[in-house]
C-alpha positions as CSV (number, residue, x, y, z in Angstrom):
1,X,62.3,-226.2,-100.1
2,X,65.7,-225.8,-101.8
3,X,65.4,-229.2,-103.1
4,X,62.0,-228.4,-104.8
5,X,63.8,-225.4,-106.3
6,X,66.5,-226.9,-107.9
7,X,64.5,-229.5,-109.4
8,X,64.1,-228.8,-113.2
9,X,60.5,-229.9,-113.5
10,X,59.7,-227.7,-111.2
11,X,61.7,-224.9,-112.6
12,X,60.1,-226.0,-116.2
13,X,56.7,-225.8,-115.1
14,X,56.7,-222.4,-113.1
15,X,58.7,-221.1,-116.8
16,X,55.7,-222.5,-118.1
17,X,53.3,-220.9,-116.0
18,X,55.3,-217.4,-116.4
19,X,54.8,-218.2,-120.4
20,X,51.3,-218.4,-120.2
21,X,51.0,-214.8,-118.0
22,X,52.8,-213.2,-120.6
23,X,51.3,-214.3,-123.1
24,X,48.1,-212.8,-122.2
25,X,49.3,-210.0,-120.5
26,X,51.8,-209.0,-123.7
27,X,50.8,-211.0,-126.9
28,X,53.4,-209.1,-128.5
29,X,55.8,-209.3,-126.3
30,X,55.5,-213.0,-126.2
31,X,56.1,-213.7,-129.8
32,X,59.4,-212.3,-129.9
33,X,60.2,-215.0,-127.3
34,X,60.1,-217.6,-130.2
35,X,63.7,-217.9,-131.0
36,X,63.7,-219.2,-127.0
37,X,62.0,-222.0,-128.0
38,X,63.6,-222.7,-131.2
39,X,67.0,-222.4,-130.1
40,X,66.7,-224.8,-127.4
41,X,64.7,-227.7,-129.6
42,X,68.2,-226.9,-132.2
43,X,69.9,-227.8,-128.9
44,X,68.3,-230.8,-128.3
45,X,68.4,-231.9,-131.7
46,X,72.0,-230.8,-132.5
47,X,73.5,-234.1,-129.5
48,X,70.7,-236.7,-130.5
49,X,72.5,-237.6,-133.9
50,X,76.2,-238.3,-132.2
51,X,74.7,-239.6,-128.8
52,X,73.0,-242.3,-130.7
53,X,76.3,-243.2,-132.9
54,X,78.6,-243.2,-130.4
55,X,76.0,-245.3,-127.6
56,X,75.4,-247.9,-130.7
57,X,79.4,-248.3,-131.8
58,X,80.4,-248.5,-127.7
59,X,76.8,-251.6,-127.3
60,X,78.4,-253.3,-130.2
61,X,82.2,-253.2,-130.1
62,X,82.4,-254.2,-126.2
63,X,80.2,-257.4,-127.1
64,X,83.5,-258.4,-128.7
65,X,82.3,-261.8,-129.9
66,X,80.6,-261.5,-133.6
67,X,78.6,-264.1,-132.9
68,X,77.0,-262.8,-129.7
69,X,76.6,-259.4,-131.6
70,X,74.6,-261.6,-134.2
71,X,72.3,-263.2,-131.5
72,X,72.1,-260.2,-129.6
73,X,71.1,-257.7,-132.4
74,X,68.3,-260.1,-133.8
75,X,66.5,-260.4,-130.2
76,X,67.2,-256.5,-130.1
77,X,65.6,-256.2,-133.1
78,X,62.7,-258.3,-133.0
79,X,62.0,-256.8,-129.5
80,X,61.6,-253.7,-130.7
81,X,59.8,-254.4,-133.8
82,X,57.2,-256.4,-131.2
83,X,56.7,-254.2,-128.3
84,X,57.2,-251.0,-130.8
85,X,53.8,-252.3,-132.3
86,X,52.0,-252.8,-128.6
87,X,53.1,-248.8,-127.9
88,X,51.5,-247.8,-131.1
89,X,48.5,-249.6,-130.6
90,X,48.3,-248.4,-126.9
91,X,49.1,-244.3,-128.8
92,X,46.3,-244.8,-131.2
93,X,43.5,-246.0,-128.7
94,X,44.5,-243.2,-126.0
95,X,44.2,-240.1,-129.0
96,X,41.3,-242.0,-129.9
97,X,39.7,-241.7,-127.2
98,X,41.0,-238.4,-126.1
99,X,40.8,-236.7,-129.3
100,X,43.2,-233.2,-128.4
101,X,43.1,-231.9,-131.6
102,X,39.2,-232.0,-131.4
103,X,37.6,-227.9,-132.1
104,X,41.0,-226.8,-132.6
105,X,40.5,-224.0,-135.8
106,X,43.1,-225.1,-138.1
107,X,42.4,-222.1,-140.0
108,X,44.2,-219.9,-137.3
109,X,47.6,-222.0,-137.6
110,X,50.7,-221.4,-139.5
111,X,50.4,-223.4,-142.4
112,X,53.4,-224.0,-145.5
113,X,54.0,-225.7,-148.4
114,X,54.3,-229.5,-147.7
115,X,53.6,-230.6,-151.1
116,X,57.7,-231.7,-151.8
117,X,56.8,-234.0,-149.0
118,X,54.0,-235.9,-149.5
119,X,55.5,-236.1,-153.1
120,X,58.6,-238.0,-152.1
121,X,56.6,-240.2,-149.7
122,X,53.8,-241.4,-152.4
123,X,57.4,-241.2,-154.5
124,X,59.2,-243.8,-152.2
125,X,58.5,-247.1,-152.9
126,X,60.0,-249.7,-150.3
127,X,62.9,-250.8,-152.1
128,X,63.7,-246.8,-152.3
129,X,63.3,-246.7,-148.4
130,X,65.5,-249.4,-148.2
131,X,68.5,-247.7,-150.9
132,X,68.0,-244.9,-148.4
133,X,68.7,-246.3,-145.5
134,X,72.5,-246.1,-146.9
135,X,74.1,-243.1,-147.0
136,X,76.4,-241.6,-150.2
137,X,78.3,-239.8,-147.0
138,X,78.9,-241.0,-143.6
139,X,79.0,-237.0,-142.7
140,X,76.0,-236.3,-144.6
141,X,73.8,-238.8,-142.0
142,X,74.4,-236.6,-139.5
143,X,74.4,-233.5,-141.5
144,X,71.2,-233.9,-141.9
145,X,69.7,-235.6,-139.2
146,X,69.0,-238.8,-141.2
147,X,68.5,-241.7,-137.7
148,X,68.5,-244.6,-139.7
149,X,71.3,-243.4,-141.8
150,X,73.1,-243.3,-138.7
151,X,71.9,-246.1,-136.6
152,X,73.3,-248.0,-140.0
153,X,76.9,-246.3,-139.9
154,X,76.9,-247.0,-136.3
155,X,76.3,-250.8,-136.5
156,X,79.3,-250.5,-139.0
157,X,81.8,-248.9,-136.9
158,X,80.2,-251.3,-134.6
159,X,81.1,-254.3,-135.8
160,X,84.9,-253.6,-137.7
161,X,86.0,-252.2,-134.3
162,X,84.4,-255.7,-132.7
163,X,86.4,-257.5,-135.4
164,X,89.7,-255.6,-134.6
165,X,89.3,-257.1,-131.4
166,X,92.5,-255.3,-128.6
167,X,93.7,-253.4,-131.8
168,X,90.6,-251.0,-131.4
169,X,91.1,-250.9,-127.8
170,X,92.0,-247.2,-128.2
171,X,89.9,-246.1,-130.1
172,X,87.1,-247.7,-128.3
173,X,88.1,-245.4,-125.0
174,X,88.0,-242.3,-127.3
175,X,84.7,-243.0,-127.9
176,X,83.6,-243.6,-124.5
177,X,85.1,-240.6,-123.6
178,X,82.9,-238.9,-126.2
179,X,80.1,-240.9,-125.4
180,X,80.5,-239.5,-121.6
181,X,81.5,-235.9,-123.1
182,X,78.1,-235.8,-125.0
183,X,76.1,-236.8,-121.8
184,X,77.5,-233.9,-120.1
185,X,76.6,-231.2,-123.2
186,X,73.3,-232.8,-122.3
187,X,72.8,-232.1,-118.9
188,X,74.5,-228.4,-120.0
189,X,71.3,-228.2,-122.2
190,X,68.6,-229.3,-119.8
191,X,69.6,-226.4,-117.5
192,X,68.1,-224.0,-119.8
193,X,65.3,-226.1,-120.5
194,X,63.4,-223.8,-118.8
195,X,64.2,-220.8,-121.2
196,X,63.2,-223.0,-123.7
197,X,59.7,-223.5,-122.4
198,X,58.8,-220.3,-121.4
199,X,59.6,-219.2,-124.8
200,X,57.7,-221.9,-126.7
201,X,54.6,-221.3,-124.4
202,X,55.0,-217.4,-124.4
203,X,54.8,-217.5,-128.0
204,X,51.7,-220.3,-128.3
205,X,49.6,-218.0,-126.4
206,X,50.5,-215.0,-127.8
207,X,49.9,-216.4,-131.0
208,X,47.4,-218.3,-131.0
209,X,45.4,-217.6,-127.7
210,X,44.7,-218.5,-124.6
211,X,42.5,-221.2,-125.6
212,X,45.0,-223.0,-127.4
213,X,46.1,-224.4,-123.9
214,X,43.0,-226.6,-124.1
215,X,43.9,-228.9,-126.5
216,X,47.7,-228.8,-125.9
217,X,46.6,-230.0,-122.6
218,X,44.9,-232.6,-123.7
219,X,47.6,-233.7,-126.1
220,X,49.9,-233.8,-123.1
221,X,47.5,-236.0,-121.8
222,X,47.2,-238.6,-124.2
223,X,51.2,-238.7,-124.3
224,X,51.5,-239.6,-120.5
225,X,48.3,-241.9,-120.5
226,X,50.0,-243.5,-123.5
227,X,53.5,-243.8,-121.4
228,X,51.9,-244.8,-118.2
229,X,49.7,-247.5,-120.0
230,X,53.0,-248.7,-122.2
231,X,55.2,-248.8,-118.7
232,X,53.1,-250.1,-116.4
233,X,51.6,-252.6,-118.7
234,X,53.4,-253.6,-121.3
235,X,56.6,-253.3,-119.9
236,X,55.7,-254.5,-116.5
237,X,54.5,-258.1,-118.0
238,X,58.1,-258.2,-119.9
239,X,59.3,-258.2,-116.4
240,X,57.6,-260.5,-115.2
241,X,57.8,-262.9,-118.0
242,X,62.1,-262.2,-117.8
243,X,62.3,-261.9,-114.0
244,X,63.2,-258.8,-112.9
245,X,61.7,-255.7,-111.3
246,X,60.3,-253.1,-113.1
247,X,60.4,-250.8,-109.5
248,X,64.3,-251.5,-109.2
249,X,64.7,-250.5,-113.3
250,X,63.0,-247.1,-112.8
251,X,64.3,-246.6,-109.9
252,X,67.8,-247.1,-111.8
253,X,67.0,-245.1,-114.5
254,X,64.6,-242.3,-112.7
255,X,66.8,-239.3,-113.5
């Protein structure tokens, strides 16, 4: 029983659960619980930025070879461009099919004014997309939370402290330290998840109404159809086709 306590899906779902309650019960109540939600989603937000510098710089620079790094990042790169495409076709036939947004009144929802961004996106033209993919500041990437911007500074630092060979020794155990550091905020973060979701669901239901739950559900539906068709399809025949087993890689990574 303990065990099932101090799981945090299970601690997530009852906060859930306790969201909904007071939502109906309290509508008012349950939108003050907003900044919950919000603050935890900053949290999130505020690691993903470093985590994926600092996972990128240590992938690269302990290849050590240029030449591997070379071979290895086209493969990388073509796999993801290849089985990227199979997940979104698998996404776009699932919410096909499941349609969650179906009788949701729009009219009801928050709306703003997104007009400066579907400006700059009819705006950008590819060769635009691609200018921006560099940054004028290596700070200003993750200032602003630009993931290309800093995939590309990461592939950078990547590389020159591959090239430095022993020289960057230090520096590369700095970073792992880091690297190992920024985990930890992680798992820091995820014990408040729960706060996070009863918030988030307090204030969707005492919003918007019980009946929003219907299609939320349904979205959440079409997300884990859509992973469980991508895993144990797609990624189940790239095991076969390369030899190892996809039980003994989730198992590895099931936390």
């Amino acid at each position: 029983m303990r065990r099932v306590l101090n799981n945090l899906t299970f601690r997530v779902l009852v906060a859930i659960a306790l969201g909904v309650i007071l939502g109906v019960v309290s509508p008012g109540t349950a939108k003050a619980m907003r900044p919950l939600g919000d603050t935890f989603v900053n949290l999130v937000k505020m690691v993903i930025a470093p985590i994926v510098f600092f996972t990128i710089v240590l992938g690269i620079a302990t290849l050590g070879d240029l030449k591997r790094v070379g071979r290895v990042g086209g493969k990388a790169l073509l796999y993801f461009e290849v089985v990227t495409t199979f997940a979104l076709a698998i996404g776009l036939v699932v919410v096909n099919v499941i349609k969650p947004g179906a009788g949701l009144d729009v009219s009801k929802l928050a709306g703003g004014d997104i007009s400066r961004y579907t400006t700059q996106a009819q705006q950008m033209t590819f060769v635009d997309f691609v200018t921006h993919i560099v940054p004028a500041n290596m700070l200003e990437a993750f200032v602003r939370g630009e993931m290309l911007q800093v995939v590309f500074v990461a592939v950078l630092f990547g590389v020159a402290l591959s090239a430095l060979g022993e020289t960057a020794r230090p520096a590369l155990t700095v970073f792992e330290v880091l690297s190992k550091a920024l985990f930890r905020i992680v798992g820091i973060i995820m014990i408040v998840a729960p706060i996070g979701a009863f918030g988030a669901m307090a204030y969707t239901v005492g919003n918007f109404g019980l009946r929003t739950l219907i299609p939320l559900g349904k979205l959440m539906l079409s997300v884990y159809t859509t992973m469980f068709l991508f895993v144990f399809v797609v990624l189940n025949i790239i095991a076969r086709i390369y030899g190892f087993s996809l039980w003994r890689f989730l198992k590895y990574i099931w936390e």
